[in-house]
C-alpha positions in Angstrom: 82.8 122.0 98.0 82.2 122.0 94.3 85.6 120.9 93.6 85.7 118.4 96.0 82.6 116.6 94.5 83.8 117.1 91.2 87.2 114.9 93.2 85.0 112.1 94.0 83.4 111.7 90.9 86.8 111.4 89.3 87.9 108.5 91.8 90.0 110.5 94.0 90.0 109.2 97.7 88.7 112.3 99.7 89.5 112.8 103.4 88.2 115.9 105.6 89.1 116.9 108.9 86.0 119.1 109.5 86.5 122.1 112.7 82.5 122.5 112.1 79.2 121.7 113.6 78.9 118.2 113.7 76.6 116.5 111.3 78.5 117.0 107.8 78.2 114.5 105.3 79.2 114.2 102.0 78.6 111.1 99.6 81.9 109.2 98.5 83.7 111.3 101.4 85.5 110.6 104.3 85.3 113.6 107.4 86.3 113.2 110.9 85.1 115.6 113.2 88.6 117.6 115.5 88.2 117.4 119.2 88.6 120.9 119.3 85.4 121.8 118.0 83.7 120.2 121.0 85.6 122.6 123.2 87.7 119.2 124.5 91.0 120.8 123.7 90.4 124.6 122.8 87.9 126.8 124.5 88.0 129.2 121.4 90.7 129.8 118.3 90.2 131.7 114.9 93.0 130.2 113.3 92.4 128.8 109.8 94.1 125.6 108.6 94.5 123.8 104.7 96.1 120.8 103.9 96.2 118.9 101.2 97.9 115.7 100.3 98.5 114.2 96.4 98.9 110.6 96.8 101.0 110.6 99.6 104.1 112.3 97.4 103.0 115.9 97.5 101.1 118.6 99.0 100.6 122.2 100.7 100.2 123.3 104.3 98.8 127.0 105.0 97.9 128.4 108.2 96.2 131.6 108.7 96.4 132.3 113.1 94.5 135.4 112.7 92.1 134.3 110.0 92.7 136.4 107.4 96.3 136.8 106.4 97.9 132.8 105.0 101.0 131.4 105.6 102.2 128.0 103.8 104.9 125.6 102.3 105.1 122.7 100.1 106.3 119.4 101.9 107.3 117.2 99.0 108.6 113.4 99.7 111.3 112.7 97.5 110.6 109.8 95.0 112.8 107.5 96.1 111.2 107.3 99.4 108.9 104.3 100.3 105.4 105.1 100.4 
């Protein structure tokens, strides 16, 4: 999470949803543990999921259902939309 560190030092407002073992913490950083990881809604998945947001405008989506091979797009809001 090098990056993401390097993020927060710059002053960019940085929000995980963590599918790990409870207990991550990461100064200047906001993570919120998914139900699913406490079994509460999936008993067992290998899916892997990315998403990133820029400042509510833009960002990237990629989902990988067997783990290993990616599959993504680019939602963009248009500019003139209100924020």
């Amino acid at each position: 999470m090098p990056a993401l560190r390097e993020a927060v030092r710059r002053g960019v407002d940085v929000i995980l949803l963590d599918f790990g073992a409870a207990g991550r913490e990461e100064q200047g950083m906001r993570i919120f543990r998914h139900a699913s990881t406490d079994r509460a809604i999936y008993r067992h998945h290998q899916a892997r999921h990315l998403a990133l947001v820029a400042d509510s405008l833009e960002g990237v989506t990629a989902v990988a259902v067997d783990g290993e091979e990616w599959e993504g797009s680019e939602p963009r809001t248009p500019p003139s939309s209100p924020r």
